[in-house]
C-alpha positions in Angstrom: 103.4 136.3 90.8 105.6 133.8 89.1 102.9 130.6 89.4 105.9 128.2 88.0 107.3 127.7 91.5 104.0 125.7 92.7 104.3 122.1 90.8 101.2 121.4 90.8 99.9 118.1 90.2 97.5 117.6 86.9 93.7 117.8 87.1 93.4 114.0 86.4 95.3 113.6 89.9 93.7 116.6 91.8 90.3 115.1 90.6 90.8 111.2 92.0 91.9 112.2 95.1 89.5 114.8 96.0 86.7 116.7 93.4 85.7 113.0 91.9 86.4 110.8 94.7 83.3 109.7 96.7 82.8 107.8 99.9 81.9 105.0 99.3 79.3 102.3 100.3 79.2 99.7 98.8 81.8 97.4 97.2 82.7 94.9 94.1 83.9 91.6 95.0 87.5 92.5 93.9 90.3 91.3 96.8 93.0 94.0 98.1 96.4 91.8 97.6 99.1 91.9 101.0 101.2 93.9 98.5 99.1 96.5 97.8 98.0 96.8 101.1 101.9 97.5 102.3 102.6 99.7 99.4 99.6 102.1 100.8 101.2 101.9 104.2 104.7 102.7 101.9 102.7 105.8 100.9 100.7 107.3 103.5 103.8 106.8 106.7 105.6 109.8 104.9 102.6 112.5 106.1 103.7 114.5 108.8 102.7 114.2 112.2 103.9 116.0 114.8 107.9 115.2 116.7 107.2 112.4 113.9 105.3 110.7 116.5 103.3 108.2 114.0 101.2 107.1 116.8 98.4 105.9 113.9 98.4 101.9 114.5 96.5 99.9 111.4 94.7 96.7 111.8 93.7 95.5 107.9 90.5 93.7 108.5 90.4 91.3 105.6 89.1 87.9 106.6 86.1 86.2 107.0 87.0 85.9 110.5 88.3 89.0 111.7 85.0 90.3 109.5 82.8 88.2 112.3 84.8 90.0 115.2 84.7 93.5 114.1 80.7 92.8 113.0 78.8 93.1 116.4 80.6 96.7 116.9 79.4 98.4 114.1 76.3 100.5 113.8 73.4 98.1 111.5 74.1 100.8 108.9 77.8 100.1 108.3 77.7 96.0 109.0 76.5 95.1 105.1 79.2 97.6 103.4 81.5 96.6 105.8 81.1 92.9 105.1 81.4 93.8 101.5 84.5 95.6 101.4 88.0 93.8 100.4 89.2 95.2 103.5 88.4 97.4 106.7 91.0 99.3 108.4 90.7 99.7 111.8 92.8 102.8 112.3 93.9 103.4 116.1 96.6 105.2 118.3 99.3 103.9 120.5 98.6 105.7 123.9 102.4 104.9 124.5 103.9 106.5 121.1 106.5 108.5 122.7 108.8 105.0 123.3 109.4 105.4 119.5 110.4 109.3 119.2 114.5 108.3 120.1 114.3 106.7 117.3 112.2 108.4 115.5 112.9 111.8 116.4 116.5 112.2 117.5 116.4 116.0 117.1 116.0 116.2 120.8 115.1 113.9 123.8 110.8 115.0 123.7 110.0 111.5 125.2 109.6 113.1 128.7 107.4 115.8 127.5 104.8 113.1 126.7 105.6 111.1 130.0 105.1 113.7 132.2 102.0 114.8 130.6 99.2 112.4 130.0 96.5 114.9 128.6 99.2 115.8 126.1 100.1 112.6 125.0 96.7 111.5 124.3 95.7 115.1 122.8 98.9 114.4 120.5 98.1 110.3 119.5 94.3 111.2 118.8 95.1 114.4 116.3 98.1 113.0 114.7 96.7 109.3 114.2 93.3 111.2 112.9 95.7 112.7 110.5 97.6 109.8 109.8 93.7 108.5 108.9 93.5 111.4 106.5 97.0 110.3 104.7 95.4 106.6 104.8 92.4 107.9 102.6 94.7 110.2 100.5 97.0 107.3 99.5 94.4 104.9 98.8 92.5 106.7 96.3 96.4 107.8 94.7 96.6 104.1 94.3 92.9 103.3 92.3 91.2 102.4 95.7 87.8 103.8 96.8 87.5 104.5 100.8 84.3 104.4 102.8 85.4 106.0 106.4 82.9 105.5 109.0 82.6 106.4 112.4 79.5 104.7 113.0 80.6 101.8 115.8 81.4 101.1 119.6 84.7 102.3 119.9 84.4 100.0 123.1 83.5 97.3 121.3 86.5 97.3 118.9 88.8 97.7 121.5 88.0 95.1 123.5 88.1 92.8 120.4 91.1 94.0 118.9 92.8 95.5 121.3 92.7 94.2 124.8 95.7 95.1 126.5 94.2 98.8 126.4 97.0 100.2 125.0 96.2 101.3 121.5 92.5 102.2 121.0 90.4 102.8 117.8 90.2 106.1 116.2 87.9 105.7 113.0 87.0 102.9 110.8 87.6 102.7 106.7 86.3 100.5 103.7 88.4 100.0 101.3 88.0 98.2 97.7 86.5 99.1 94.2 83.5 100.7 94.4 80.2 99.4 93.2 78.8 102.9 92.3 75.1 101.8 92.5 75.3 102.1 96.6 76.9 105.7 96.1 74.8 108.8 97.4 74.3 111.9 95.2 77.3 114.3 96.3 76.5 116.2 99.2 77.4 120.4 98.2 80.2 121.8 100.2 80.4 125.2 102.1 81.9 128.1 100.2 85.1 129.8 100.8 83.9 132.7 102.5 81.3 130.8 104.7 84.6 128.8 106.4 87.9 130.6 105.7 89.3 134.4 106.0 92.7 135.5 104.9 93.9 138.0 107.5 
């Protein structure tokens, strides 16, 4: 097999976004800037999801303020590395996605499919916003920024503090910021290949 064909990219890169990134818990008092905050979202919006659907919704939880809201939701585990990261993104799904696919996928009219079908629409805006989650984490460590993700909180909570009118709701949580590496666990050990995969 002619292995010129896959570009891959170097080891450096293959080893800060996955074999010597960490999740992180605990942060350095360095601030997130608005700019590098939209040039993440610049990054991670071209993942795919699925009819393009982007149903992923991002609050960037970055002031003292919207800290003191967000607080009383989390699990007492997560509240001090939460406090401590530059900023906390509350990522969520828009349970009405589908009035964006005319735009946003002209191919063919696959608004009604979501209409019509409720269980499918929120089956669709949980897996693709998880994924668009994934892309979040991806793009922030491609950019030099460590990510915590948690899923240690009242989903209820959040909502009701960030987003009342019940039409997006809260997927998973993520720190993100430089890492202060003294708050970082040992790396866990992963399963092998043949304990999870088969090639058939």
């Amino acid at each position: 097999m002619d292995v010129s064909v896959f570009k891959s990219l170097p080891d450096a890169a293959l080893d800060q976004l996955f074999r010597e990134a960490r999740t992180v818990h605990g942060f350095k008092p360095v601030p997130v800037s608005d700019e590098l905050i939209q040039r993440l979202y610049e990054l991670l919006k071209w993942g795919p999801t699925a009819f393009n659907a982007q149903p992923a919704r991002f609050v960037f939880v970055r002031s003292p303020e919207a800290k003191a809201r967000l607080k009383p939701a989390l699990s007492a585990g997560n509240q001090a590395q939460t406090e401590a990261a530059a900023v906390t993104v509350i990522v969520a799904h828009d349970k009405r996605f589908q009035e964006h696919l005319p735009t946003q996928f002209p191919v063919y009219d696959a608004k009604p499919l979501f209409d019509g079908n409720p269980a499918l629409a929120q089956a669709t805006a949980f897996r693709n916003s998880s994924l668009q989650g994934a892309y979040l984490i991806l793009a922030a460590r491609a950019l030099g920024l460590d990510a915590g993700p948690q899923s240690g909180f009242n989903p209820q909570a959040v909502n009701e503090a960030f987003f009342p009118d019940g039409q997006v709701e809260v997927n998973f949580i993520v720190n993100l910021g430089v890492a202060d590496h003294s708050a970082t666990h040992p790396r866990g050990p992963r399963l092998a290949f043949d304990e999870v995969a088969q090639i058939v």
